[in-house]
VEXLO-683175 format. One record per residue (C-alpha): x, y, z; residue in three letters. Coordinates in steps of 0.02 Angstrom, whole numbers. Layout:
{{X,Y,Z},ALA};
...
//
This chain:
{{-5068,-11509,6379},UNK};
{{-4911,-11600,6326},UNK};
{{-4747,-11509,6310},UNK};
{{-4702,-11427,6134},UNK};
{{-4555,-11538,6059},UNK};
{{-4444,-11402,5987},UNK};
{{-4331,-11547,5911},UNK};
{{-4434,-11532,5726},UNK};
{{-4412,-11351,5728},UNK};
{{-4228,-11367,5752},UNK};
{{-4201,-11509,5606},UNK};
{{-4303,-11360,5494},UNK};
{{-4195,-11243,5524},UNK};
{{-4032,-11347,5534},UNK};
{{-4102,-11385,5349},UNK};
{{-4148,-11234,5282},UNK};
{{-3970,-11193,5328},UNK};
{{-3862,-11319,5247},UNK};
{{-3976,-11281,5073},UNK};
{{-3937,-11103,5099},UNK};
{{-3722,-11138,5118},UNK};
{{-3737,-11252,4972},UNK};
{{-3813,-11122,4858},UNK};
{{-3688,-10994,4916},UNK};
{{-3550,-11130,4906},UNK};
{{-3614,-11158,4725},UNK};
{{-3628,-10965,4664},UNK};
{{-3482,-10927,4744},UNK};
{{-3379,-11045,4628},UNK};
{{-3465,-10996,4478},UNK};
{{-3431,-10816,4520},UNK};
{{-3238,-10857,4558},UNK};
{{-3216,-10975,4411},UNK};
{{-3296,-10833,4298},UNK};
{{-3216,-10696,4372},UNK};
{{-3037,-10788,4322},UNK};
{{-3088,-10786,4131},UNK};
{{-3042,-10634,4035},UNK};
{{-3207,-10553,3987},UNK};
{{-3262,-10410,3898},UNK};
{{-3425,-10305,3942},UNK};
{{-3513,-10304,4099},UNK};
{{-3493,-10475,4121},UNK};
{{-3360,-10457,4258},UNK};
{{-3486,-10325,4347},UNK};
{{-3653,-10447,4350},UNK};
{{-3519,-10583,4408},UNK};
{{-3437,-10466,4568},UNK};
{{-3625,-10458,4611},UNK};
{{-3661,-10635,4605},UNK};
{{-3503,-10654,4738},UNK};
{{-3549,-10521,4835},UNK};
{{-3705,-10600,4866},UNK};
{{-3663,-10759,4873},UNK};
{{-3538,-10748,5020},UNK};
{{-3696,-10628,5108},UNK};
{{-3791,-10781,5118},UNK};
{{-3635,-10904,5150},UNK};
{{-3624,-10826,5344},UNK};
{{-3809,-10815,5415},UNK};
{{-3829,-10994,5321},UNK};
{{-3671,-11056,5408},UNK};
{{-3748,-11006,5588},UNK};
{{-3918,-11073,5539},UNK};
{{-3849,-11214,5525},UNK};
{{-3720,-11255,5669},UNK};
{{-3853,-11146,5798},UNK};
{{-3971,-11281,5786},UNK};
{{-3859,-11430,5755},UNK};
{{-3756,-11399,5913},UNK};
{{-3917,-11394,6016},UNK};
{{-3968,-11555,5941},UNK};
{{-3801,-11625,5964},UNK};
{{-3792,-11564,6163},UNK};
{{-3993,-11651,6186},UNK};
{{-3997,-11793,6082},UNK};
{{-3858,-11847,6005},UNK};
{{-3663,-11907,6083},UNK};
{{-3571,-11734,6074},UNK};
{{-3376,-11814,6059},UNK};
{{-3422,-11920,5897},UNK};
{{-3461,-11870,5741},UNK};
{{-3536,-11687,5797},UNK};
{{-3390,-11650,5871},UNK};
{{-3280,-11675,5711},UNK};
{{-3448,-11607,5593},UNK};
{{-3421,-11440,5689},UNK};
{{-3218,-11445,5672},UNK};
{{-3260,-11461,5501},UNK};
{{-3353,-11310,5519},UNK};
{{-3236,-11197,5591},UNK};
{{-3089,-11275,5443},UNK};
{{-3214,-11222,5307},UNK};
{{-3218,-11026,5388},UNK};
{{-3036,-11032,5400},UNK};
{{-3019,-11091,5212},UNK};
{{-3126,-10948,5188},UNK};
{{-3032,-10821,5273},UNK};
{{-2856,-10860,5204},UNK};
{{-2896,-10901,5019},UNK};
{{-3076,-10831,4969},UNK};
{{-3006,-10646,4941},UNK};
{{-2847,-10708,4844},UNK};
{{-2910,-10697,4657},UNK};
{{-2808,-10850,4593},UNK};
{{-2853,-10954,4761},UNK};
{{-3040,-10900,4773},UNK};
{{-3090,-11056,4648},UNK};
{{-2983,-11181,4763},UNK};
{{-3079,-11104,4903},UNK};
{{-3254,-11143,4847},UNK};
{{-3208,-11308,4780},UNK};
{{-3120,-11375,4971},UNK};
{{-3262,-11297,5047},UNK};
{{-3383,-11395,4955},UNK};
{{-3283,-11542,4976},UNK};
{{-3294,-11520,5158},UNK};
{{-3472,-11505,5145},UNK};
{{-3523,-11634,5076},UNK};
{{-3400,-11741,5219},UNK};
{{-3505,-11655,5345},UNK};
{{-3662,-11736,5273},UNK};
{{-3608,-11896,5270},UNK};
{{-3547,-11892,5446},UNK};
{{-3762,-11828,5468},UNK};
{{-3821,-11982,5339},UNK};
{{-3685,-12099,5431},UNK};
{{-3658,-12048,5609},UNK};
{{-3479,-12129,5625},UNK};
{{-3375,-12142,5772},UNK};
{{-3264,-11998,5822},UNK};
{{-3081,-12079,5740},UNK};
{{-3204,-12123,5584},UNK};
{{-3282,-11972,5570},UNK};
{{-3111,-11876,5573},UNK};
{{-3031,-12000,5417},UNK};
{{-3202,-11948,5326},UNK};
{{-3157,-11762,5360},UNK};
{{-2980,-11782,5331},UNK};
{{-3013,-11867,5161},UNK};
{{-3157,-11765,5095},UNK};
{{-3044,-11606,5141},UNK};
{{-2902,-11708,5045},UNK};
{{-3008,-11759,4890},UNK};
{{-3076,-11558,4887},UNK};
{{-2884,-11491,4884},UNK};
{{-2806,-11631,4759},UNK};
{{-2955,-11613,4633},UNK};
{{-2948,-11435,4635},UNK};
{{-2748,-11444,4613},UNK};
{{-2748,-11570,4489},UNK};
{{-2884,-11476,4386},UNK};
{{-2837,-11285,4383},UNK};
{{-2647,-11314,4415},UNK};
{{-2586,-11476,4341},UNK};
{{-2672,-11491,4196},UNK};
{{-2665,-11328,4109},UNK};
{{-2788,-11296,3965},UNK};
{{-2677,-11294,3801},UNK};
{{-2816,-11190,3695},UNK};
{{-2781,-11002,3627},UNK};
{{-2585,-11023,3664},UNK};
{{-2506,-10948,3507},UNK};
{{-2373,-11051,3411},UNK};
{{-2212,-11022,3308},UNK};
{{-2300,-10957,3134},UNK};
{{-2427,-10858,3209},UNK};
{{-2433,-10679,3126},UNK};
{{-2487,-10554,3238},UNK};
{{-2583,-10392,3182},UNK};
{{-2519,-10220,3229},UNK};
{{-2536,-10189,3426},UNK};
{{-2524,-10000,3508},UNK};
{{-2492,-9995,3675},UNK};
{{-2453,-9872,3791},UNK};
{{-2318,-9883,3915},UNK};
{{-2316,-9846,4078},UNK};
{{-2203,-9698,4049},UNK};
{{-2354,-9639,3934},UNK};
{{-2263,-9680,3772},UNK};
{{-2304,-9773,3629},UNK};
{{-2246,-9940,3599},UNK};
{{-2284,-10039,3423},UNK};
{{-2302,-10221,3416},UNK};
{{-2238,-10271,3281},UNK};
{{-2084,-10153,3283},UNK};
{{-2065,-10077,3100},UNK};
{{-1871,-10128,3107},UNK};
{{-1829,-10230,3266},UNK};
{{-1875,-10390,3367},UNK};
{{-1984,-10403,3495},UNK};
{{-1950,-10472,3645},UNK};
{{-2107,-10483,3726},UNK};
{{-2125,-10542,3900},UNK};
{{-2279,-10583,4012},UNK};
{{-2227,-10566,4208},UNK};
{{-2332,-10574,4362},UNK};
{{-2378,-10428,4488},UNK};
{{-2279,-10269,4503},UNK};
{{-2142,-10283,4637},UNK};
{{-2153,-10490,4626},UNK};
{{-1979,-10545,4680},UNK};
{{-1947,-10668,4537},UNK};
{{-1985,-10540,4424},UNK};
{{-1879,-10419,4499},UNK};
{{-1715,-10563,4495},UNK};
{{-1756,-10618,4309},UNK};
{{-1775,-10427,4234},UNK};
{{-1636,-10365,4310},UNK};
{{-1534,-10498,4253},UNK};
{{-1592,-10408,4089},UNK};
{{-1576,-10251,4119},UNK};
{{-1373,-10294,4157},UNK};
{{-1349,-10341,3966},UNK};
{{-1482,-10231,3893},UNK};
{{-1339,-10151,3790},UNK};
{{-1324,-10338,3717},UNK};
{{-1496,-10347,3693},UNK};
{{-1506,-10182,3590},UNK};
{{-1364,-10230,3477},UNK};
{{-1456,-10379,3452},UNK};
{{-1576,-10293,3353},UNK};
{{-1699,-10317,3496},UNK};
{{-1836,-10210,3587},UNK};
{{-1894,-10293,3759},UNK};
{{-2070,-10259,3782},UNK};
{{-2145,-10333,3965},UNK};
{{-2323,-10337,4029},UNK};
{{-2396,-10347,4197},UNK};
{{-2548,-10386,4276},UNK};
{{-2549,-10233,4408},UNK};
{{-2608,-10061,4373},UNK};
{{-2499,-9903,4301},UNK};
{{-2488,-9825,4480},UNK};
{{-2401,-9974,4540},UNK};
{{-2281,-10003,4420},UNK};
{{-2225,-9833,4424},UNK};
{{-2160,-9867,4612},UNK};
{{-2076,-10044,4544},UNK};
{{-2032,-10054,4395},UNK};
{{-1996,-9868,4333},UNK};
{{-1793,-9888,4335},UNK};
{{-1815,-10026,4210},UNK};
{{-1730,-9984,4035},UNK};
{{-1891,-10099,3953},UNK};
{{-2080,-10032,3884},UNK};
{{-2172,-10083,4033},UNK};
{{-2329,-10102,4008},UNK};
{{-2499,-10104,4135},UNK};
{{-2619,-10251,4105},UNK};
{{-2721,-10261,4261},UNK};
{{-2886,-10341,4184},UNK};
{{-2766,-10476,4112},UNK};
{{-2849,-10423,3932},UNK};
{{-2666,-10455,3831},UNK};
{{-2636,-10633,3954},UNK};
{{-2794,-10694,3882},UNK};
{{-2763,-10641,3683},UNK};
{{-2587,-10713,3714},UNK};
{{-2657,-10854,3788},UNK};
{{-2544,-10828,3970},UNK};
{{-2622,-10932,4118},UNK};
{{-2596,-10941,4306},UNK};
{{-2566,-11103,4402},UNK};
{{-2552,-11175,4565},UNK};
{{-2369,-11249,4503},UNK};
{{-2320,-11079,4493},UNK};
{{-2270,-11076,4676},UNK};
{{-2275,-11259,4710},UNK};
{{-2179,-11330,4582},UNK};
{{-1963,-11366,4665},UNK};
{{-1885,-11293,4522},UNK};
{{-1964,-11138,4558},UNK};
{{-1942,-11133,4759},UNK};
{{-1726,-11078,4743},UNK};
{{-1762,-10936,4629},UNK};
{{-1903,-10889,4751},UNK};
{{-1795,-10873,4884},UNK};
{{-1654,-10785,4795},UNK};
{{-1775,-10667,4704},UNK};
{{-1863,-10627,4911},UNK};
{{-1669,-10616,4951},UNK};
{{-1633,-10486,4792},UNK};
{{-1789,-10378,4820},UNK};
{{-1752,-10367,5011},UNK};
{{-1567,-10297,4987},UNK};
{{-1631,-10186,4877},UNK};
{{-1819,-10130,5010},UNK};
{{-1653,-10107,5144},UNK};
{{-1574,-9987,5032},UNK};
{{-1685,-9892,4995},UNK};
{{-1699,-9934,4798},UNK};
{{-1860,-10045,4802},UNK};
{{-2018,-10028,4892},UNK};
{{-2123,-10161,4985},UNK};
{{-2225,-10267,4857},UNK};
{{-2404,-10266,4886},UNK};
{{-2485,-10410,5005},UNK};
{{-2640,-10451,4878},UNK};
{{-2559,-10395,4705},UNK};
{{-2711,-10381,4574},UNK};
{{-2716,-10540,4460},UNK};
{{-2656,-10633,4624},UNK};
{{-2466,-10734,4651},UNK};
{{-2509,-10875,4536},UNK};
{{-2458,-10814,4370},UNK};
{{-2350,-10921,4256},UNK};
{{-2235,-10806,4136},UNK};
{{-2212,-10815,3945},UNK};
{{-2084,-10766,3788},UNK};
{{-2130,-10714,3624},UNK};
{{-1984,-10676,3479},UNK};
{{-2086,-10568,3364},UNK};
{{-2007,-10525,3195},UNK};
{{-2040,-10330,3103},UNK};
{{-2158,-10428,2988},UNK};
{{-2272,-10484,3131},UNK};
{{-2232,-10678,3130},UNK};
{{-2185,-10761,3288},UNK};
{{-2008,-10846,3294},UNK};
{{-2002,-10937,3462},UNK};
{{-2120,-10955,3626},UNK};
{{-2124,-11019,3791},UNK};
{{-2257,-11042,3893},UNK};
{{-2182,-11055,4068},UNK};
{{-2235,-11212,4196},UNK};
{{-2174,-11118,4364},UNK};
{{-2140,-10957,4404},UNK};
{{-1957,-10935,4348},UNK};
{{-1970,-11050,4180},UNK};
{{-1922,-10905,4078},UNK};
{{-1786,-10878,3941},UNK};
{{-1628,-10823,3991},UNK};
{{-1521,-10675,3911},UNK};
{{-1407,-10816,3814},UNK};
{{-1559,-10903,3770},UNK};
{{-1643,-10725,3689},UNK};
{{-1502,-10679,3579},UNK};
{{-1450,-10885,3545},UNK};
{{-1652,-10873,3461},UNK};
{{-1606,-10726,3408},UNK};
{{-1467,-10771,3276},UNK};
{{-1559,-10932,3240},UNK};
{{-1710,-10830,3192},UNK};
{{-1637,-10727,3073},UNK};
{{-1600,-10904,2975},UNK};
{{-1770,-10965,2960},UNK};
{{-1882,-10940,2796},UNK};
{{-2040,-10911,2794},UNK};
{{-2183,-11031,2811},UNK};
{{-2354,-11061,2820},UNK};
{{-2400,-10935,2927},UNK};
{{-2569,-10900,3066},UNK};
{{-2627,-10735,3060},UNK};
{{-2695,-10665,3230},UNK};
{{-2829,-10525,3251},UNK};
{{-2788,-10428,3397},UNK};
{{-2911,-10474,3535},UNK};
{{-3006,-10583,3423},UNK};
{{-2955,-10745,3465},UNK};
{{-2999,-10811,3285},UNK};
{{-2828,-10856,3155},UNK};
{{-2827,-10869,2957},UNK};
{{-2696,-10969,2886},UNK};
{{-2594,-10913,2730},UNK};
{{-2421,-10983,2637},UNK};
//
């Protein structure tokens, strides 16, 4: 009786394995790009599940794969060639996994240079290169993965549902973290509203306080400074209580989305934003060591990636100036504020967009 050949059994299941870390690859990047959209519903909900799931099958998948591969590579293939570097590949798509896939902002750039690294892996299997050619192809597909995914949800920044100078904004309630009531619109002031990352966020910290020094200015400016964050009540109450602002907790992101707020890669990686980093981490610091901050949390909810944004908003609802930030400290400055301030009070009124709150739909009027 000849001897069973276990070789076909192990391509099956080396198979079956890569189709099943595809799929999860695959749902776990619709899931995370999803997940990043401001949604209403039970949308969110059915898309955690999908996730969930997805990274379930992503593990067992994984070893069904490299189990049988690695015996295949040890009995008939030459170990210290391209299996050697289709396994290293392997292990660099488990660590991209581990450091990036439970980061909100950085779970979509996870999926995508996993993928990318993938798909190296099978041509190295369709190929078979030599060892120094098989590590430029997994070099370069991890390359290609990262750029794309850069270039695509950092550098080039979808421009739709940003609001513009004109734009008349309905009546807004919202309630502050101190459990008041703030109205945007004011009935007699300006609105300075501001969109700033995660409670306890260093650059935040540096640029509000830098605020809260000349808030008397502000005030006789005939101006109320209104800030949202993406974190929860709770932990804004440990950050940002002392702050002479409405603060206000946005932790689903539901006002970045009607406002039309993004996050970015360039956030962090962009120079101009890399000094204030360091002197906002030097700021918060002094402050942890004397006792007058607290520790920022290591995963804040909405991520580190958020880009911040200003809105002049006049007592009849129309907006007078925005900027949508391109790093995390392109922000206006006090002398900037009141400079649009006085200019503001110049301009006559135009054609104006009127904005329903949350509806993301505008009517235009003269």
């Amino acid at each position: 009786m000849p001897a069973l050949d276990h070789h076909p059994f192990a391509v099956y299941l080396h198979i079956v394995g890569a189709f099943g870390l595809f799929a999860a690859l695959i749902l776990e990047w619709l899931a995370t790009t999803q997940l990043q959209r401001p949604t209403p519903g039970s949308a969110p909900a059915t898309w955690q599940f999908v996730l969930t799931h997805a990274r379930r099958i992503g593990a067992p998948s994984m070893a069904l794969l490299v189990v049988p591969g690695l015996a295949m590579a040890l009995t008939r293939w030459h170990f210290l060639s391209w299996p050697a570097v289709a396994l290293l590949g392997m292990a660099v798509m488990v660590l991209v996994g581990l450091l990036l896939s439970r980061r909100p902002m950085l779970a979509v750039a996870s999926a995508e240079v996993r993928l990318a690294i993938a798909l190296g892996i099978v041509a190295l299997m369709v190929f078979k290169p030599d060892l120094v050619s098989s590590l430029i192809v997994l070099v370069a597909a991890t390359s290609v993965g990262g750029g794309v995914s850069l270039f695509v949800h950092g550098g080039s920044r979808e421009r739709r549902g940003k609001l513009e100078v004109g734009t008349v904004l309905e009546s807004h309630d919202w309630e502050t973290i101190s459990g008041e009531h703030v109205r945007v619109p004011h009935e007699t002031d300006f609105v300075h509203l501001q969109f700033r990352r995660f409670a306890g966020c260093p650059v935040c910290n540096l640029h509000l306080h830098s605020f809260a020094r000349r808030h008397s200015e502000i005030v006789d400016a005939g101006v109320r400074e209104v800030v949202v964050f993406h974190s929860s009540r709770e932990a804004l109450l440990e950050h940002a209580a002392d702050l002479p602002f409405s603060i206000i907790a946005d932790p689903r992101k539901e006002l970045y989305g009607e406002f039309g707020v993004e996050s970015s890669l360039w956030a962090l990686l962009d120079p101009r934003a890399w000094l204030p980093i360091i002197r906002g981490v030097a700021h918060s610091a002094l402050r942890i060591l004397t006792r007058r901050g607290r520790v920022p949390s290591l995963t804040p909810a909405g991520g580190r990636l958020g880009l911040p944004a200003d809105f002049l908003i006049a007592n009849d609802g129309r907006v007078l100036a925005v900027k949508y930030g391109s790093h995390a400290y392109d922000q206006w400055s006090v002398d900037e504020l009141l400079a649009l301030t006085q200019q503001a009070t110049q301009i006559p009124p135009v054609a104006t967009t009127y904005l329903q709150p949350g509806a993301g739909t505008r009517t235009t009027a003269i």
